[in-house]
C-alpha positions in Angstrom: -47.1 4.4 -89.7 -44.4 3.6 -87.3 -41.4 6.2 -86.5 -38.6 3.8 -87.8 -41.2 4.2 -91.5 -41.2 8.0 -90.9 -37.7 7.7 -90.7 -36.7 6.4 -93.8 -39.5 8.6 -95.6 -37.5 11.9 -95.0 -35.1 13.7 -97.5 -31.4 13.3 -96.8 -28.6 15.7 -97.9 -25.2 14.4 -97.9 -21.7 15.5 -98.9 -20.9 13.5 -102.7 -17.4 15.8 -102.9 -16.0 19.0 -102.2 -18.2 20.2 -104.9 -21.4 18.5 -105.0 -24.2 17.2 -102.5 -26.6 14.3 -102.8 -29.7 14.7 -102.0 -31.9 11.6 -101.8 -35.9 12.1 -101.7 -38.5 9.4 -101.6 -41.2 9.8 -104.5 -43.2 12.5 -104.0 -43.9 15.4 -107.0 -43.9 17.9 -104.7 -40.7 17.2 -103.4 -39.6 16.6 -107.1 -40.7 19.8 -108.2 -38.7 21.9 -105.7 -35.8 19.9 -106.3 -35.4 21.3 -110.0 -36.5 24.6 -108.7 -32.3 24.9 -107.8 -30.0 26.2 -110.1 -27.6 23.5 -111.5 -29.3 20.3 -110.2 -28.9 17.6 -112.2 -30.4 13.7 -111.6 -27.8 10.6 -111.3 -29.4 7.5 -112.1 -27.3 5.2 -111.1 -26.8 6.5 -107.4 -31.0 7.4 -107.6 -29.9 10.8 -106.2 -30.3 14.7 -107.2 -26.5 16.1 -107.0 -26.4 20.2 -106.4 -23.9 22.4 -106.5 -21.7 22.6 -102.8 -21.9 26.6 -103.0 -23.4 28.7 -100.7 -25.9 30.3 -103.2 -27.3 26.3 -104.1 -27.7 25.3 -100.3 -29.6 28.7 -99.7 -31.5 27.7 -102.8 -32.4 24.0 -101.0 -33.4 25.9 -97.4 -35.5 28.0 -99.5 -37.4 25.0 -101.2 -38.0 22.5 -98.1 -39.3 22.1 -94.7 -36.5 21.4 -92.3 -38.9 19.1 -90.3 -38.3 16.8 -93.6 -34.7 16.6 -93.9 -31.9 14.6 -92.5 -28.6 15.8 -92.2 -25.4 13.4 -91.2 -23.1 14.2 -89.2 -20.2 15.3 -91.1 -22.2 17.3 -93.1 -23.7 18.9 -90.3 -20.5 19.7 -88.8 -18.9 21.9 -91.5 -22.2 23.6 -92.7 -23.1 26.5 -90.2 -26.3 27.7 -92.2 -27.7 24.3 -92.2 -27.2 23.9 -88.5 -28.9 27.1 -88.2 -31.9 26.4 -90.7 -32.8 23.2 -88.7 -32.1 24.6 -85.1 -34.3 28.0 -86.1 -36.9 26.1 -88.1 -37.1 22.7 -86.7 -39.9 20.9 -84.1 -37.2 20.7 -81.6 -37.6 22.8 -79.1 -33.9 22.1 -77.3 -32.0 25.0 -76.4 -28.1 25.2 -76.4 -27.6 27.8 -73.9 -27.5 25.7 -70.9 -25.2 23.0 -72.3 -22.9 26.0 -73.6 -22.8 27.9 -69.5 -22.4 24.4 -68.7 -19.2 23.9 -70.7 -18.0 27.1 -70.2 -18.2 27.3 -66.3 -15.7 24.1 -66.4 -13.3 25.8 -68.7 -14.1 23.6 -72.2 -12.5 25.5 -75.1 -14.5 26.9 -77.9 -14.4 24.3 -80.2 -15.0 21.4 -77.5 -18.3 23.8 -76.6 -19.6 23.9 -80.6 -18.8 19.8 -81.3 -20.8 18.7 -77.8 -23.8 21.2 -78.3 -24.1 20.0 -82.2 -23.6 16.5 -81.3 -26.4 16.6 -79.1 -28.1 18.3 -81.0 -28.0 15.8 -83.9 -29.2 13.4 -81.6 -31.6 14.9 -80.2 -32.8 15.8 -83.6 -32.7 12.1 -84.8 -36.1 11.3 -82.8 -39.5 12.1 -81.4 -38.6 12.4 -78.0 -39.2 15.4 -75.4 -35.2 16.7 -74.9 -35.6 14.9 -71.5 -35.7 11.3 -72.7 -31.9 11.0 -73.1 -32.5 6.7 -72.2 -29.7 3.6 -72.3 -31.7 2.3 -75.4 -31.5 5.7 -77.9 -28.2 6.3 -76.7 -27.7 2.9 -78.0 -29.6 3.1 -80.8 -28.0 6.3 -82.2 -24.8 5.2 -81.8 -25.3 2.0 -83.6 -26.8 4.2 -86.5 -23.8 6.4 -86.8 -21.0 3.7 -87.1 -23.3 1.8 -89.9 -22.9 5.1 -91.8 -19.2 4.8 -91.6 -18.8 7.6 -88.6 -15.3 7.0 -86.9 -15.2 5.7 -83.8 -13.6 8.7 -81.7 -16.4 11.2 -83.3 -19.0 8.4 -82.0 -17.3 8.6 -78.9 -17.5 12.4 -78.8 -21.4 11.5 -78.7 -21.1 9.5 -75.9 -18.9 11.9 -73.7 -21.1 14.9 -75.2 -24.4 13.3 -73.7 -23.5 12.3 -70.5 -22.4 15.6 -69.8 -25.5 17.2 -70.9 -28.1 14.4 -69.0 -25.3 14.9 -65.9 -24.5 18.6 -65.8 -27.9 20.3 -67.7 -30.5 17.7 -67.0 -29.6 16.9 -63.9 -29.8 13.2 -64.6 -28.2 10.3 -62.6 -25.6 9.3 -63.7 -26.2 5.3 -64.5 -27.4 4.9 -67.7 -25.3 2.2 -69.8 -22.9 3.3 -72.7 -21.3 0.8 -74.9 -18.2 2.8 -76.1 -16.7 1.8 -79.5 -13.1 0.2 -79.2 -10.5 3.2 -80.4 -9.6 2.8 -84.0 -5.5 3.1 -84.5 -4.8 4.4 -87.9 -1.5 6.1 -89.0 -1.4 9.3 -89.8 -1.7 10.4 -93.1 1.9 11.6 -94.7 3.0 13.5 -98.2 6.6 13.0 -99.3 8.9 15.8 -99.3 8.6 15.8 -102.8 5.0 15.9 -103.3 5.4 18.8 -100.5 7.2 20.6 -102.9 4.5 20.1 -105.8 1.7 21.1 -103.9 3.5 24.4 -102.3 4.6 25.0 -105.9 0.8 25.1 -107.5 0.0 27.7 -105.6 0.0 31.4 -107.4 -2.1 33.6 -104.8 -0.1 35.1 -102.2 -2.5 34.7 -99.5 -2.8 31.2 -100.0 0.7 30.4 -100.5 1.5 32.1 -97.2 -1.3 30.0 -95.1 -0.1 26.6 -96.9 3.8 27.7 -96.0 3.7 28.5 -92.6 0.9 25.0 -92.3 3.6 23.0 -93.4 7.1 24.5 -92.0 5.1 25.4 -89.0 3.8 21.7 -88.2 0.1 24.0 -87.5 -3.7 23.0 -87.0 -5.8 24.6 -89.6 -7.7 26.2 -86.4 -4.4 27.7 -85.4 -3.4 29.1 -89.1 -6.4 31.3 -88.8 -6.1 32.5 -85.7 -2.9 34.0 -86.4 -2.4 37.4 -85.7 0.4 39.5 -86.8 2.3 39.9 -83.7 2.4 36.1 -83.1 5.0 36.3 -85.4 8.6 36.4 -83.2 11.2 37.8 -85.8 14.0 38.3 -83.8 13.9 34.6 -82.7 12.2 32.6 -86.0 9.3 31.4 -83.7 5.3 31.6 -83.9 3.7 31.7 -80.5 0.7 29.5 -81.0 -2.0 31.1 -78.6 -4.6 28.9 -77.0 -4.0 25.9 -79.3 -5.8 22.0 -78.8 -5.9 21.9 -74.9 -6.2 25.7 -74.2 -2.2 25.5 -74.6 0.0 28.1 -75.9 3.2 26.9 -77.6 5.9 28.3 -79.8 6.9 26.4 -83.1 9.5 27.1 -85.7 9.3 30.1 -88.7 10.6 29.3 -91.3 13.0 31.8 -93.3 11.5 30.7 -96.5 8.0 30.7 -94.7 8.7 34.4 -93.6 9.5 35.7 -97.2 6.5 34.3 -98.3 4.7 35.6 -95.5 6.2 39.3 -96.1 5.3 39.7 -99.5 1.9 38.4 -98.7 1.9 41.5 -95.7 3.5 44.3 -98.3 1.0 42.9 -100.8 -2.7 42.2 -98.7 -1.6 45.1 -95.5 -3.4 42.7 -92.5 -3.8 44.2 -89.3 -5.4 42.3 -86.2 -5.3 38.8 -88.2 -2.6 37.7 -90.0 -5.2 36.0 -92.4 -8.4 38.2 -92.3 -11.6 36.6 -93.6 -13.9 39.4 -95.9 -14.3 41.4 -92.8 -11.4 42.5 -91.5 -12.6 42.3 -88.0 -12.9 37.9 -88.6 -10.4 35.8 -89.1 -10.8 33.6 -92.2 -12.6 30.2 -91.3 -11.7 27.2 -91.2 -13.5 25.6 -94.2 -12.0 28.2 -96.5 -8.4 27.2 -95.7 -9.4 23.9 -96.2 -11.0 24.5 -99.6 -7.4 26.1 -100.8 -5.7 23.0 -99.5 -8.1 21.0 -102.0 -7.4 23.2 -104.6 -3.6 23.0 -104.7 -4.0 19.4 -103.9 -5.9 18.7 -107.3 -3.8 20.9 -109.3 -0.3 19.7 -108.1 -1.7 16.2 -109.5 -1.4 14.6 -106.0 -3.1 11.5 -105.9 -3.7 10.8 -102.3 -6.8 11.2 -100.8 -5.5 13.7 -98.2 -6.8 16.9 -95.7 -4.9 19.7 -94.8 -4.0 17.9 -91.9 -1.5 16.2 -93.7 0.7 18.8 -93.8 0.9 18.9 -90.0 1.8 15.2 -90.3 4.2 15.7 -92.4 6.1 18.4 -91.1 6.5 15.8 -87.8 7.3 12.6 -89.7 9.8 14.7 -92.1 11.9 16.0 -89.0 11.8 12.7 -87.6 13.4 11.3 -91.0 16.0 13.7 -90.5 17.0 12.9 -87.1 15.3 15.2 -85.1 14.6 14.5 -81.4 11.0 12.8 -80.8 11.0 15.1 -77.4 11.8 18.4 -79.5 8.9 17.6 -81.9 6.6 16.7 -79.2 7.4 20.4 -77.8 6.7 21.8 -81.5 3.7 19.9 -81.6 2.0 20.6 -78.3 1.3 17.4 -77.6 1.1 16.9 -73.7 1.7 13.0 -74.0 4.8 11.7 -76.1 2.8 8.9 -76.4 0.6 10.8 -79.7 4.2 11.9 -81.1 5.5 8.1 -80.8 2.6 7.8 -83.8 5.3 9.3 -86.4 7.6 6.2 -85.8 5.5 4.0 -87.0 5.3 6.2 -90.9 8.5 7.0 -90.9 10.3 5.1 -94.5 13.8 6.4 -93.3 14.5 3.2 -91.2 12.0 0.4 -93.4 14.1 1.4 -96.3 17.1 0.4 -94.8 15.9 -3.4 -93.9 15.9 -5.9 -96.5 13.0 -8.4 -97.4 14.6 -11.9 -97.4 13.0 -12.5 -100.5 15.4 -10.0 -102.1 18.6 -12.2 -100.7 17.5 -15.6 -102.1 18.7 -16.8 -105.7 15.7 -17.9 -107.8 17.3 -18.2 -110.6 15.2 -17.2 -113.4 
């Protein structure tokens, strides 16, 4: 049986929604057998999948049932899920170690999250075939790369692979330097923008005090979910209605606006939950909350305020820049907010701003049909 056969032949886990994951197994009973071993599994026929619960108790429940050396995990599953990173990487026939890709990174100053995306990336790929973790070669590279952008992967994260593997063959193998990589061209897309209205509705939906005060200072605050929870209490300025931002995208710290209404929120939320080190602890006080959680609230108020649009968290950072823009804020001033170190990335909001479309007339709206 060739490898590309073997391939195919293993069990693949993907994300079907915020709630469910797919799980697609070729015919086997074993594998069948397992499958309804997991609380709340339930078969789709049309897709030809199994779909599981997205909870922490059913993916346990999957580790628990298969052999990692048989499963295939995507990218952007693989990303947000910590404990199947860890099942494969503690389980799996790859012997590749992270440690000297992560002293690597960290001797030449990479921030923490650059130093987790590299090591997984290369660890996916190195993951994704027989090799010894020395054969890094022009064709897999190649190969890989071609795979992920059939599966729909963005260009920049497929670019991430690239940059992430050429620092690993050049810095931790040791590896000259002239293997071939065939970048992707860079996608342009817009960013992704809420109305102040629908702002409104989705800050409205939310009851819990907590989670009212993380998607309040997100918006008014123009903040990165990473930088929400990493809050801490004293980054909050009072006396001059800032937030210093410590450490932000770039290793940059920054000071954005706080919000009087934001602050109100925010002090009931302290008379109410008592936080000390973080602002927004995670259930040990000692952690801030992660990420994904955050996220998962954003999807909650999302749903119930009835908004439509398909949209992340992230949104709300977008829309705090476009909806200063749209009220005649300076692009120079939100660039500062923002952190951005090239005004060229805060020059994106002009192009979803409505204020000025609105005021231009089709010329189909000046001619007389006559009906």
């Amino acid at each position: 049986m060739n490898e590309h056969a073997k391939y195919e032949e293993k069990i693949t886990i993907t994300k079907g929604s915020t709630d469910s994951l797919h799980i697609r197994i070729p015919y086997n009973p074993a594998y069948i057998q397992r499958i309804r071993q997991i609380t709340g599994r339930q078969w789709e026929s049309k897709l030809k999948v199994w779909i599981i619960p997205y909870t922490i108790a059913a993916v346990q429940e999957f580790i628990n049932q298969f052999d990692p050396n048989d499963v295939q995990i995507p990218p952007e599953l693989w990303v947000e899920n910590e404990e199947l990173q860890q099942w494969k990487a503690s389980k799996g026939n790859n012997q590749w170690s992270k440690e000297p890709l992560q002293k690597a990174l960290k001797l030449r100053g990479y921030s923490r999250k650059t130093i987790k995306a590299y090591c997984n990336q290369v660890e996916r790929f190195l993951s994704s075939f027989p090799l010894k973790s020395m054969d890094v070669t022009t064709s897999n590279v190649q190969t890989y790369c071609l795979g992920l952008l059939e599966q729909g992967i963005s260009h920049s994260s497929v670019n991430q692979t690239i940059s992430a593997l050429r620092f690993y063959c050049k810095h931790v193998l040791l590896q000259p330097t002239d293997i071939q990589y065939i970048r992707p061209k860079k996608q342009t897309k817009l960013p992704q923008v809420l109305s102040e209205q629908e702002i409104a509705q989705l800050l409205k939906s939310v009851t819990n005090p907590k989670h009212k005060a993380i998607l309040f200072l997100t918006y008014s605050s123009g903040l990165r979910v990473g930088e929400v929870v990493r809050l801490r209490c004293s980054d909050l300025d009072i006396e001059r209605k800032t937030i210093i931002v410590r450490q932000g995208k770039g290793q940059k710290d920054r000071r954005t606006l706080l919000s009087n209404l934001a602050w109100d929120i925010v002090q009931k939320y302290i008379a109410e939950y008592r936080p000390n080190r973080w602002l927004f602890p995670g259930q040990s006080s000692e952690r801030h909350l992660t990420e994904r959680s955050v996220q998962k609230v954003f999807e909650e108020a999302r749903r119930r305020s009835g908004i439509e649009k398909k949209v992340s968290i992230h949104a709300l950072r977008h829309s705090f820049a476009t909806h200063l823009l749209e009220n005649g804020t300076d692009l120079r001033y939100i660039q500062e907010l923002l952190g951005h170190t090239s005004a060229r990335t805060t020059q994106r909001y002009t192009h979803v701003s409505t204020k000025n479309i609105q005021r231009i007339q089709s010329p189909l709206d000046r001619m007389d049909l006559g009906e």
